[in-house]
Biopython code that builds the backbone (N, CA, C, O; Angstrom):
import numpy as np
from Bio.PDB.StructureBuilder import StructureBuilder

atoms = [
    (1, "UNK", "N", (0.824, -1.199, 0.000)),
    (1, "UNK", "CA", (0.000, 0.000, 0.000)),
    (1, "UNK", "C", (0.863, 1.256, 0.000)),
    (1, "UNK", "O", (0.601, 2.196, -0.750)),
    (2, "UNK", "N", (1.960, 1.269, 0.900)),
    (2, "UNK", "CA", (2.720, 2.681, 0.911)),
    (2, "UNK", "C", (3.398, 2.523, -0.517)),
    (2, "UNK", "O", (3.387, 3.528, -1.228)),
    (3, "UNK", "N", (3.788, 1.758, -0.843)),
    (3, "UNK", "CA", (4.350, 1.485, -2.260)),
    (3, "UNK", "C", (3.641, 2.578, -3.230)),
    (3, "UNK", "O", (4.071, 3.656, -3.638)),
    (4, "UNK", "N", (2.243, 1.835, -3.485)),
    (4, "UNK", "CA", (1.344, 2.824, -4.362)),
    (4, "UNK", "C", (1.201, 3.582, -4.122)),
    (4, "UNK", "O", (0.828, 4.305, -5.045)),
    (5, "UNK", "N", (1.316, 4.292, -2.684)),
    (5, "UNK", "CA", (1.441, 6.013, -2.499)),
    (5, "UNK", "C", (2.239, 6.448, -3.140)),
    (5, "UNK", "O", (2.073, 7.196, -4.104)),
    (6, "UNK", "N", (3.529, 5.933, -2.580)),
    (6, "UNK", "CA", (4.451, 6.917, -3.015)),
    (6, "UNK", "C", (4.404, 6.953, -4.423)),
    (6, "UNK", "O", (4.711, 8.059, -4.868)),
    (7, "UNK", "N", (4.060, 5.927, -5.444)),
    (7, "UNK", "CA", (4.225, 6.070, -6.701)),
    (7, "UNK", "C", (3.381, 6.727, -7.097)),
    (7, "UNK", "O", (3.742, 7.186, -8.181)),
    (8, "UNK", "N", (2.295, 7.099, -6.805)),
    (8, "UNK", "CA", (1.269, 7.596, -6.760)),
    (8, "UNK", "C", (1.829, 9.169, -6.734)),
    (8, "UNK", "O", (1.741, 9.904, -7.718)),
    (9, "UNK", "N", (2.256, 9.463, -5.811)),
    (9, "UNK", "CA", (2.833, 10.573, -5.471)),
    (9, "UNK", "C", (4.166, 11.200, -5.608)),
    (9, "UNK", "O", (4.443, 12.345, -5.250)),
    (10, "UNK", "N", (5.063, 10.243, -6.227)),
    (10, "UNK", "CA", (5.641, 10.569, -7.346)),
    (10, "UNK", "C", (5.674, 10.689, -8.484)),
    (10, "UNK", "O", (6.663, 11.126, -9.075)),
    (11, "UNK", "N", (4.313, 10.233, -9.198)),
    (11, "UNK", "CA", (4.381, 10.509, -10.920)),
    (11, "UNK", "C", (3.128, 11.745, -10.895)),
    (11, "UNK", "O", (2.668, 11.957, -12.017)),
    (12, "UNK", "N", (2.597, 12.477, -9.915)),
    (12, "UNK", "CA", (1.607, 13.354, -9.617)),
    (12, "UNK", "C", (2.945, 14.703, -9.404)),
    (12, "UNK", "O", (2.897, 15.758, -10.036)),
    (13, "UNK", "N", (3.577, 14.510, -8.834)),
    (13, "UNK", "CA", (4.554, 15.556, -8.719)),
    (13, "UNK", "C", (5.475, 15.864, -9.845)),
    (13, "UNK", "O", (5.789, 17.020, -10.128)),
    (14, "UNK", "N", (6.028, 14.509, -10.671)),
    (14, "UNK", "CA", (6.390, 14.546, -12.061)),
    (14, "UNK", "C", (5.973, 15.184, -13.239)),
    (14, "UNK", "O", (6.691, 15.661, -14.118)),
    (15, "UNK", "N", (4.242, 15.138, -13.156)),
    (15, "UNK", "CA", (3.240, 15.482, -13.876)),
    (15, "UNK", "C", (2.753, 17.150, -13.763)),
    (15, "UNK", "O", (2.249, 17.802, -14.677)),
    (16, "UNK", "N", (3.086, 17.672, -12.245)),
    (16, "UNK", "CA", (3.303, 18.965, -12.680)),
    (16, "UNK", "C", (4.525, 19.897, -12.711)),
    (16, "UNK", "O", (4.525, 21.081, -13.048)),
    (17, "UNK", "N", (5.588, 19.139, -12.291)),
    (17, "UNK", "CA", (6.832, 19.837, -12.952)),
    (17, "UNK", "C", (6.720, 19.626, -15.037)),
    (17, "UNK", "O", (6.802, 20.627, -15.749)),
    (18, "UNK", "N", (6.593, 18.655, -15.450)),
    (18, "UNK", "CA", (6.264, 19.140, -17.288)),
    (18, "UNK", "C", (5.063, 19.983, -17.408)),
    (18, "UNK", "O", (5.058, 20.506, -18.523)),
    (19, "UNK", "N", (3.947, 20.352, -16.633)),
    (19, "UNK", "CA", (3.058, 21.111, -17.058)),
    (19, "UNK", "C", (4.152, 22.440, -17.002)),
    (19, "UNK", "O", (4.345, 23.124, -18.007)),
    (20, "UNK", "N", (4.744, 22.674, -15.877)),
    (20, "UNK", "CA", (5.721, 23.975, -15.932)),
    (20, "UNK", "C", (6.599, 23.902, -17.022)),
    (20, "UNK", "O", (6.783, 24.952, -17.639)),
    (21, "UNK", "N", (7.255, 22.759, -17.441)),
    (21, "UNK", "CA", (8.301, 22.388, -18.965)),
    (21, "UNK", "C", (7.919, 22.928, -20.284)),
    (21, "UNK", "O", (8.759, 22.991, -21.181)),
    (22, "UNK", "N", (6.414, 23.415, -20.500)),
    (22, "UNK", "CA", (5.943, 24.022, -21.821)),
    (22, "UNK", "C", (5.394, 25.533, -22.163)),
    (22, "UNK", "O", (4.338, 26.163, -22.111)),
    (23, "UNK", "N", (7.174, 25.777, -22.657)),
    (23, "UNK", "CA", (7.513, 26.780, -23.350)),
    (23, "UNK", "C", (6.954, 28.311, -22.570)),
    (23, "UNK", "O", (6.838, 28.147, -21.355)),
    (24, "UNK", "N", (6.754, 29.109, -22.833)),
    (24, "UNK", "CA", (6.210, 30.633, -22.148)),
    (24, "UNK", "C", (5.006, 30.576, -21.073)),
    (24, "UNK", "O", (3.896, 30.226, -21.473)),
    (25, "UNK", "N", (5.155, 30.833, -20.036)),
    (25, "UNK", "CA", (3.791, 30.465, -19.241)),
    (25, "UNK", "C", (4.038, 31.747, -18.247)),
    (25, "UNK", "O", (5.019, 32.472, -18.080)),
    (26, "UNK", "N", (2.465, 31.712, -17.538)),
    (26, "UNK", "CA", (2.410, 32.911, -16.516)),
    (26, "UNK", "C", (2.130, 32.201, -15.145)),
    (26, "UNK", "O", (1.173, 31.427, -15.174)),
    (27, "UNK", "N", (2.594, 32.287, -14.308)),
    (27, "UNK", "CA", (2.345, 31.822, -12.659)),
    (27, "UNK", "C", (2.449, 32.668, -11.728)),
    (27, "UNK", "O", (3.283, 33.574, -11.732)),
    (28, "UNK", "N", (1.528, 32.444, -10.737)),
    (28, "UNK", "CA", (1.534, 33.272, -9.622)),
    (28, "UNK", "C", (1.267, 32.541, -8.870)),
    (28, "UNK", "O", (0.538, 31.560, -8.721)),
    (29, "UNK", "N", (2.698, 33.750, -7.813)),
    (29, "UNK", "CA", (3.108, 33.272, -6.563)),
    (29, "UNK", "C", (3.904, 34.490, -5.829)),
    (29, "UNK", "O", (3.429, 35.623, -5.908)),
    (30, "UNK", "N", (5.364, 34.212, -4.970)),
    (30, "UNK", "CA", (5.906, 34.872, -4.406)),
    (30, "UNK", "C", (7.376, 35.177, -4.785)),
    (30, "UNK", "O", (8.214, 34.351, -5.146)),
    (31, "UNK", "N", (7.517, 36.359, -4.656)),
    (31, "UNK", "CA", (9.255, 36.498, -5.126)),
    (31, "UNK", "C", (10.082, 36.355, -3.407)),
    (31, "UNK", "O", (10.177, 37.309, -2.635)),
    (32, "UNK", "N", (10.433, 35.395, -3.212)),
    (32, "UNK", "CA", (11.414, 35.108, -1.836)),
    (32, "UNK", "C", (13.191, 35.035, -2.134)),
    (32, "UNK", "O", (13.948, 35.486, -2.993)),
    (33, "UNK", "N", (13.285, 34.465, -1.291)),
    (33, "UNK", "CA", (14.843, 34.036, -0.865)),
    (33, "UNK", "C", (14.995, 32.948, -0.879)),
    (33, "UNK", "O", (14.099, 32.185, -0.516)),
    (34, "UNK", "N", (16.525, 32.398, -1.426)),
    (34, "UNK", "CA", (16.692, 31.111, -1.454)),
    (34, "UNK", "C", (17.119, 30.877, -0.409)),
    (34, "UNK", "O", (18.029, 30.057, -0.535)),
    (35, "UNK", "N", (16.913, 31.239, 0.917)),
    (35, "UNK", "CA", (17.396, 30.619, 2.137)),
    (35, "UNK", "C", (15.769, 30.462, 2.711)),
    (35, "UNK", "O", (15.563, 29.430, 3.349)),
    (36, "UNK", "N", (14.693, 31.327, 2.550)),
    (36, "UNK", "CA", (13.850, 30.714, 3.240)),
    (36, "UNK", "C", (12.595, 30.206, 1.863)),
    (36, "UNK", "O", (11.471, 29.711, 1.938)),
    (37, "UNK", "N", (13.114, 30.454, 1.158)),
    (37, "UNK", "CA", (12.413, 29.544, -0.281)),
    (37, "UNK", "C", (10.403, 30.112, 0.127)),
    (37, "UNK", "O", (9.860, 31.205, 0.288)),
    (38, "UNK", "N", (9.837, 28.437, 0.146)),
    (38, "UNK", "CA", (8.919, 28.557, 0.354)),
    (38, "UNK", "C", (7.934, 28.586, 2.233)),
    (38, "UNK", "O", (6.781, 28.408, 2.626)),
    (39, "UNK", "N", (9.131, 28.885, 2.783)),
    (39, "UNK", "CA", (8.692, 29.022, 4.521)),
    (39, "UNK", "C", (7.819, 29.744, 4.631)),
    (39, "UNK", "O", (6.832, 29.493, 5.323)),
    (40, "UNK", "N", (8.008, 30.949, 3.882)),
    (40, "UNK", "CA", (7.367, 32.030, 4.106)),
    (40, "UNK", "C", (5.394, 31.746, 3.847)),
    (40, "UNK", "O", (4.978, 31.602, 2.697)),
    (41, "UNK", "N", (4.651, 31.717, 4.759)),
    (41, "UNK", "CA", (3.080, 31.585, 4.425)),
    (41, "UNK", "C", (2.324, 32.417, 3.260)),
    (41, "UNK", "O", (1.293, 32.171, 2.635)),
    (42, "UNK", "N", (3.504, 33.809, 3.196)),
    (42, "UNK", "CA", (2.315, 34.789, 1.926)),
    (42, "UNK", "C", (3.577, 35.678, 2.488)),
    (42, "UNK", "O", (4.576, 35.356, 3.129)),
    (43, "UNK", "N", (3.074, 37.017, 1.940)),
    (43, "UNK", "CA", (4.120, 38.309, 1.284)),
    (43, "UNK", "C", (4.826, 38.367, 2.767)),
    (43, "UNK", "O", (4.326, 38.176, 3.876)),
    (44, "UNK", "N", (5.903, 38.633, 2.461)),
    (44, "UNK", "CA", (7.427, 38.612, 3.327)),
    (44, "UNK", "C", (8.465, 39.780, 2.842)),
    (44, "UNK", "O", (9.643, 39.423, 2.855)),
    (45, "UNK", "N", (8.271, 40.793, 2.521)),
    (45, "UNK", "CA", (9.141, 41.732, 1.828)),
    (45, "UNK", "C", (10.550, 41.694, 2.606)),
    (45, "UNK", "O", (11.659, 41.432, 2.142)),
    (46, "UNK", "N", (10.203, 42.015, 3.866)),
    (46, "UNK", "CA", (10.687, 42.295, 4.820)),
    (46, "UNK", "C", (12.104, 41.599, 5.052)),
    (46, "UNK", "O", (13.280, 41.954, 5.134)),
    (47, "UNK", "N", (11.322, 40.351, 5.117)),
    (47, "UNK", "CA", (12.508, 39.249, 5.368)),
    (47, "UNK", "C", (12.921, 39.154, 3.904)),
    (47, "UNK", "O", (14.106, 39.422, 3.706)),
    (48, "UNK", "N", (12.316, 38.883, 3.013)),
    (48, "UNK", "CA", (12.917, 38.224, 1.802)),
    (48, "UNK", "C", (14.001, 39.803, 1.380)),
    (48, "UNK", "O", (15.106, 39.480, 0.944)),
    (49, "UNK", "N", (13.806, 41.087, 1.462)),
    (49, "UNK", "CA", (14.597, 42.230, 1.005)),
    (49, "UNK", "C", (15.594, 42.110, 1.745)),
    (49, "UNK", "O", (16.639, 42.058, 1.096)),
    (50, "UNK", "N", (15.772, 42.015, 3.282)),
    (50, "UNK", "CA", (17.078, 41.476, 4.073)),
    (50, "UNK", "C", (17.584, 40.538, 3.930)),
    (50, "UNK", "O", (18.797, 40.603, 4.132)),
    (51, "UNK", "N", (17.095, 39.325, 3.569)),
    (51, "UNK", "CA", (17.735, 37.682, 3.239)),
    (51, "UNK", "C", (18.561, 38.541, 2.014)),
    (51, "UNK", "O", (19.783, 38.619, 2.135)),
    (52, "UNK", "N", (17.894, 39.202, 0.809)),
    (52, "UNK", "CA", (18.484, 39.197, -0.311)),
    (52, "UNK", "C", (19.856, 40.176, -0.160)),
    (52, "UNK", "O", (20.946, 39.966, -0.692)),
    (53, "UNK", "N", (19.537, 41.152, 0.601)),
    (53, "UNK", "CA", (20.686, 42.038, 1.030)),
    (53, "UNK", "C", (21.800, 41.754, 1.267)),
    (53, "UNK", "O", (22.854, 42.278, 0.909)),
    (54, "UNK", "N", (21.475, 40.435, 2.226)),
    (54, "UNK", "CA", (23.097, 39.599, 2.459)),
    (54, "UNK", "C", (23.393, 39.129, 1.997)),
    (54, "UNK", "O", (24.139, 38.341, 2.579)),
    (55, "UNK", "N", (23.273, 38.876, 0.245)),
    (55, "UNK", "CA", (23.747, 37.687, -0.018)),
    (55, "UNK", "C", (22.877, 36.728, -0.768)),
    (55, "UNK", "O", (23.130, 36.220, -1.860)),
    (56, "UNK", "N", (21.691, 36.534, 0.065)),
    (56, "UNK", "CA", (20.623, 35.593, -0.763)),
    (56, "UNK", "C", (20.503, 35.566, -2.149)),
    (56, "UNK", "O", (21.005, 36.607, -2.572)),
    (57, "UNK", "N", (20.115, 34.932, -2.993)),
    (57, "UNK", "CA", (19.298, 34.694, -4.130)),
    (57, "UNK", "C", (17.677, 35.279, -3.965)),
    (57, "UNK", "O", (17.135, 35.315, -2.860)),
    (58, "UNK", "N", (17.053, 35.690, -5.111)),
    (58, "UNK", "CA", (15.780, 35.398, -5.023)),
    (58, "UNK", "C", (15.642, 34.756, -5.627)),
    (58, "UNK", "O", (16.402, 34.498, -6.561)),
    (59, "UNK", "N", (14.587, 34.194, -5.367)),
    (59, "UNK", "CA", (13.596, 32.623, -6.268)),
    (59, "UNK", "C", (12.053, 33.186, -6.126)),
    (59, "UNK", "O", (11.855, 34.210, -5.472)),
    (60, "UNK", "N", (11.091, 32.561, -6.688)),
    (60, "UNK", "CA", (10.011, 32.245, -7.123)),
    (60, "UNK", "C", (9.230, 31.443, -6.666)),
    (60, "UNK", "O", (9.245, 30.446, -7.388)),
    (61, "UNK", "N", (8.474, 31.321, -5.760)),
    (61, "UNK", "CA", (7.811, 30.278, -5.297)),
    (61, "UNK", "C", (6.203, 30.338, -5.629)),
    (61, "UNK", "O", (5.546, 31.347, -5.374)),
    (62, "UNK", "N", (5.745, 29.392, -6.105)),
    (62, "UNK", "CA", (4.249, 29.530, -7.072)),
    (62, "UNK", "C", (3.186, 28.960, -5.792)),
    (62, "UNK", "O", (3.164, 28.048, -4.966)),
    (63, "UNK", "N", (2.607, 29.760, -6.082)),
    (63, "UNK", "CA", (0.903, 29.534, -5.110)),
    (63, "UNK", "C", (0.100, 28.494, -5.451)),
    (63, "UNK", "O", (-0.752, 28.136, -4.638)),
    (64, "UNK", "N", (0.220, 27.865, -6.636)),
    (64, "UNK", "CA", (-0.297, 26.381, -6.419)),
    (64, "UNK", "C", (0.497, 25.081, -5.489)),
    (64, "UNK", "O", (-0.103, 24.186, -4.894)),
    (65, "UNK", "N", (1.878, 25.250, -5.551)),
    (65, "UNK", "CA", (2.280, 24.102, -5.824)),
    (65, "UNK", "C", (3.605, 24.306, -4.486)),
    (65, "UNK", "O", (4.335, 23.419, -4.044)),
    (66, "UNK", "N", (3.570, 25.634, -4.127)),
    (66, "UNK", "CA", (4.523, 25.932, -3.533)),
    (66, "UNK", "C", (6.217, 25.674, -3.623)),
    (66, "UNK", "O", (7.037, 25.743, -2.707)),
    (67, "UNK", "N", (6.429, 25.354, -5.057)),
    (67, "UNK", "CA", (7.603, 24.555, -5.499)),
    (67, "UNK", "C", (8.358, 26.156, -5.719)),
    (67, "UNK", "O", (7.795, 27.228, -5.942)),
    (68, "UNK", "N", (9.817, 25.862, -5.566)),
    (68, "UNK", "CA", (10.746, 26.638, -5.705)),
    (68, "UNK", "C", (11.601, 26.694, -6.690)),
    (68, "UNK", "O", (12.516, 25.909, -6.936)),
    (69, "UNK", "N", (11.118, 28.139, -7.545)),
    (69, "UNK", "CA", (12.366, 28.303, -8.792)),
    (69, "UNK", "C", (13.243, 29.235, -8.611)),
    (69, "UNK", "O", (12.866, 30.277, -8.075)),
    (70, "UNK", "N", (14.726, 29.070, -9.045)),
    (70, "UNK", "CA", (15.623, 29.945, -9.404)),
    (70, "UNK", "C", (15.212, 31.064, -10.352)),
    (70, "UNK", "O", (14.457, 31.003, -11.322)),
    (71, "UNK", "N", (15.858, 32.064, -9.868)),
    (71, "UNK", "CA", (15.335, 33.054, -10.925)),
    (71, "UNK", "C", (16.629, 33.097, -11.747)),
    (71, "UNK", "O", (17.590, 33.260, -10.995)),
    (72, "UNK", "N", (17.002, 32.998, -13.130)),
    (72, "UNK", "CA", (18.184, 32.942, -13.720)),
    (72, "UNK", "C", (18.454, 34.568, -14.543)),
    (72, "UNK", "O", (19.450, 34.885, -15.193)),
    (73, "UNK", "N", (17.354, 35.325, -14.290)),
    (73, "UNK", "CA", (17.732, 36.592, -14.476)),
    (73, "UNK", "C", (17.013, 37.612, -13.533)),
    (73, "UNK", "O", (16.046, 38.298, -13.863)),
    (74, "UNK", "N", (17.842, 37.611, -11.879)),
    (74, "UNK", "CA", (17.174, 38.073, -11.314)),
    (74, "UNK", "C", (16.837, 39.584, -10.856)),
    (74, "UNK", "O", (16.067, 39.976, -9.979)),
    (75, "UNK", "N", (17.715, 40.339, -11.789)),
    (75, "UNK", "CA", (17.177, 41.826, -11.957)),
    (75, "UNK", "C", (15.892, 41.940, -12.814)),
    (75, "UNK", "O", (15.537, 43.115, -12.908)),
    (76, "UNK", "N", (15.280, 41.273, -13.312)),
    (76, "UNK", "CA", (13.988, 41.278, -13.244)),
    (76, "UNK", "C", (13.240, 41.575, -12.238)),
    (76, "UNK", "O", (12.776, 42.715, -12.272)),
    (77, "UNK", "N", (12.995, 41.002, -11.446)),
    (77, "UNK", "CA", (12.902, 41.051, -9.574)),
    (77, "UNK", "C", (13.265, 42.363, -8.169)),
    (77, "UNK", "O", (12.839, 42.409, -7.014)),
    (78, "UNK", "N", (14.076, 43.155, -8.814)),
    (78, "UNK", "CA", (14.406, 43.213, -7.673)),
    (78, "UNK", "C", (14.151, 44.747, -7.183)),
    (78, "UNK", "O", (14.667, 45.566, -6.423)),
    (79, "UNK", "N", (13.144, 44.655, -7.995)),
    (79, "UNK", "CA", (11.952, 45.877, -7.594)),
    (79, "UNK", "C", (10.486, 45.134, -6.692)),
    (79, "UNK", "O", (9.584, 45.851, -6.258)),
    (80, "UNK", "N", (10.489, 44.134, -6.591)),
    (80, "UNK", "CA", (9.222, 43.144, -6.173)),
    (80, "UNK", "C", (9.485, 42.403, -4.884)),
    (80, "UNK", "O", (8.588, 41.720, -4.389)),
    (81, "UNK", "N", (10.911, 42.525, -4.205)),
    (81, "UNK", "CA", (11.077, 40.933, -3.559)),
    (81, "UNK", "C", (10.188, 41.120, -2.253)),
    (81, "UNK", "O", (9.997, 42.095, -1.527)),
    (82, "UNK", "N", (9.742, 39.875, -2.234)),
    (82, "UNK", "CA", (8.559, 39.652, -0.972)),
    (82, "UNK", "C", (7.160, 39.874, -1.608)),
    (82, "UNK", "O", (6.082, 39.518, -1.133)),
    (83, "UNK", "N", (7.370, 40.489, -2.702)),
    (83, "UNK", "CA", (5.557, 40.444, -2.977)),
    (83, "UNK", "C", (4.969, 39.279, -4.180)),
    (83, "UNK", "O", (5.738, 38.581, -4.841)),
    (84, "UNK", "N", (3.584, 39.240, -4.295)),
    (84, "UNK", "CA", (2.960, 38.559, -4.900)),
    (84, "UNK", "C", (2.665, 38.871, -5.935)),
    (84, "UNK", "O", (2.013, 39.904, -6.086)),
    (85, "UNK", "N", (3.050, 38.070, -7.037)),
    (85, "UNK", "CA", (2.747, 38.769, -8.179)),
    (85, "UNK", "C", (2.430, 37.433, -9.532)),
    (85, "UNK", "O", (2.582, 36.232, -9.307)),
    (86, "UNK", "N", (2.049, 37.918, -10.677)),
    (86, "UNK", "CA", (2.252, 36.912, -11.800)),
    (86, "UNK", "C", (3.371, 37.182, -12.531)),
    (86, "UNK", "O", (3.672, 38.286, -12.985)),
    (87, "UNK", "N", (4.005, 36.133, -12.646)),
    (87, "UNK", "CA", (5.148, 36.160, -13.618)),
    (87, "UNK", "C", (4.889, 35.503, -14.887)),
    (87, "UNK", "O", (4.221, 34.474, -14.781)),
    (88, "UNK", "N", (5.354, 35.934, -16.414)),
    (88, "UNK", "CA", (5.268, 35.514, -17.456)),
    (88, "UNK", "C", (6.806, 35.040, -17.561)),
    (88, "UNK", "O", (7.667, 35.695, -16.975)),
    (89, "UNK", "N", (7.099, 34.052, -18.210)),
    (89, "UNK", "CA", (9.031, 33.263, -18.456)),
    (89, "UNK", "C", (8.659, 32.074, -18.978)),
    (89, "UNK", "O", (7.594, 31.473, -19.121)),
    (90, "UNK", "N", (9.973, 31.852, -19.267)),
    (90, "UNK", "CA", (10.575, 30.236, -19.687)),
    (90, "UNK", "C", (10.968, 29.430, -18.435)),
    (90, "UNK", "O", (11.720, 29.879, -17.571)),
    (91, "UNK", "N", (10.337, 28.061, -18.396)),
    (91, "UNK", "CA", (10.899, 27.819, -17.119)),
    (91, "UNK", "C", (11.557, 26.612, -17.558)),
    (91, "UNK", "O", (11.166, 25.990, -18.545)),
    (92, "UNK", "N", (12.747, 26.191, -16.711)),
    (92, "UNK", "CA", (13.603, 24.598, -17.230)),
    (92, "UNK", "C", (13.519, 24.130, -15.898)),
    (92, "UNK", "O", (14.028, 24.604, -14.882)),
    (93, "UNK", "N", (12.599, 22.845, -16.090)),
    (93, "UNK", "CA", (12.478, 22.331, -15.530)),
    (93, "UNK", "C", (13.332, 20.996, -15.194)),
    (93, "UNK", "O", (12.796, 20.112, -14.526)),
    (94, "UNK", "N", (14.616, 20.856, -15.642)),
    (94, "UNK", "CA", (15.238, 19.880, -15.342)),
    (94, "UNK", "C", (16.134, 20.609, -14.429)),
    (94, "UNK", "O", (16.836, 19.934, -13.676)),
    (95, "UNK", "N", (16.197, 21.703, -14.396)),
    (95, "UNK", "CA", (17.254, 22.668, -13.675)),
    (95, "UNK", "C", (16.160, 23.692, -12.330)),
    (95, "UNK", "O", (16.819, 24.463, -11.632)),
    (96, "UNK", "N", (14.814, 23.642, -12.096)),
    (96, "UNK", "CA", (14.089, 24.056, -11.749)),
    (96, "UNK", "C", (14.415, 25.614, -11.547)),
    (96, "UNK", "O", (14.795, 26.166, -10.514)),
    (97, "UNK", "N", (14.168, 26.171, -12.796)),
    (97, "UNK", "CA", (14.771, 27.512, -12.671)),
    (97, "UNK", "C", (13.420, 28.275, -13.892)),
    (97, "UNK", "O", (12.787, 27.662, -14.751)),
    (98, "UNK", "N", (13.342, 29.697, -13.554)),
    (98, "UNK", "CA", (12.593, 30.269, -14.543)),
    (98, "UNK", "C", (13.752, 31.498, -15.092)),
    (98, "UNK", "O", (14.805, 31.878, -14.579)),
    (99, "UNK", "N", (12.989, 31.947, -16.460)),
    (99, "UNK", "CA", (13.831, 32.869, -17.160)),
    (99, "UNK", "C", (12.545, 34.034, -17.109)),
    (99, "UNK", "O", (11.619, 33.872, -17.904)),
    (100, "UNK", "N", (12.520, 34.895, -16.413)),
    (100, "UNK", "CA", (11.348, 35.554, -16.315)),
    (100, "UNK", "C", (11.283, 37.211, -17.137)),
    (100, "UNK", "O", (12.093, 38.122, -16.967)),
    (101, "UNK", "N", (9.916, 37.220, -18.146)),
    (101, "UNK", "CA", (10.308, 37.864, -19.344)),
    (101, "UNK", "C", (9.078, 39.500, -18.733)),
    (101, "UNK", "O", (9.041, 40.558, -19.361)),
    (102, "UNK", "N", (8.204, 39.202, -17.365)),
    (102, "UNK", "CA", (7.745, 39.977, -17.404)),
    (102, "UNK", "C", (7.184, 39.633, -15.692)),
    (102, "UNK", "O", (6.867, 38.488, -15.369)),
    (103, "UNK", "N", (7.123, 40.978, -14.562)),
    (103, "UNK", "CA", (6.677, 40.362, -13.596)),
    (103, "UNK", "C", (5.442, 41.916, -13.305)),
    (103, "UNK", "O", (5.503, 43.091, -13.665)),
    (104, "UNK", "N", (4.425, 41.119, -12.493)),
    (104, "UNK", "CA", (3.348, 42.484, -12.568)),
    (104, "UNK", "C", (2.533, 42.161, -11.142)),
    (104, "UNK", "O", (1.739, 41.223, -11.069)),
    (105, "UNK", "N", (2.803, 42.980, -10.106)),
    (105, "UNK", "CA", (2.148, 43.016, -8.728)),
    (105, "UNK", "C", (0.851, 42.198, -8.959)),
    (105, "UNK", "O", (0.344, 42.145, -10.080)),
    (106, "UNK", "N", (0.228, 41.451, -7.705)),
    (106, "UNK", "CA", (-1.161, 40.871, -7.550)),
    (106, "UNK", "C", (-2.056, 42.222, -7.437)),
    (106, "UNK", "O", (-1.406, 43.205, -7.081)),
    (107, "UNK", "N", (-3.006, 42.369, -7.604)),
    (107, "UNK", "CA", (-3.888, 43.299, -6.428)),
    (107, "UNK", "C", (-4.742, 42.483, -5.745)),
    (107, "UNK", "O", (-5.464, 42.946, -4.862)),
]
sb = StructureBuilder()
sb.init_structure("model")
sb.init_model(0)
sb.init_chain("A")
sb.init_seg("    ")
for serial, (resi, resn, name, xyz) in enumerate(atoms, 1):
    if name == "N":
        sb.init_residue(resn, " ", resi, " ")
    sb.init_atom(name, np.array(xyz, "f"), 0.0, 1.0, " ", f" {name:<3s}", serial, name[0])
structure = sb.get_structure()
């Protein structure tokens, strides 16, 4: 039985990392830090603008799925970090990273 979970629950998690694999897409979520990724419950400016200050990365963390992307061009970003927003990019998903071509506040 745990068997079929987990397989279960590994080809369900497989299945939406390639939905992210095709070509230009828009997602919304959070612009964070790669030290506290997806910890954060909802908008974190605060922390995620100081994480990034020292040092951090920002990443991308999406509101469905709560999965964590690299941002591979992250001056895109860094008018936004900590807030919620939709992002339009390329994302590679073997590298779990997005190339982000446009980012625009939630209201």
């Amino acid at each position: 039985m745990k068997r079929i979970l987990a397989l279960t629950l590994s080809v369900a998690s497989m299945t939406s990392v390639a939905a992210f694999a095709a070509g230009t897409t828009k997602i919304t979520g959070f612009i964070s830090d790669a030290m506290c990724g997806a910890k954060h419950t909802g908008p974190a400016a605060a922390c995620a603008k100081k994480c990034i200050s020292m040092g951090e990365k920002p990443v991308f963390v999406d509101d469905a799925k709560k999965m964590v992307w690299a941002i591979d061009n992250p001056e895109a970003v860094k008018s936004v970090y900590g807030d919620h927003v939709t992002i339009t990019g390329t994302v590679d998903a073997a590298k779990k990273s997005v190339h982000i071509t446009s980012v625009k506040p939630v209201a």
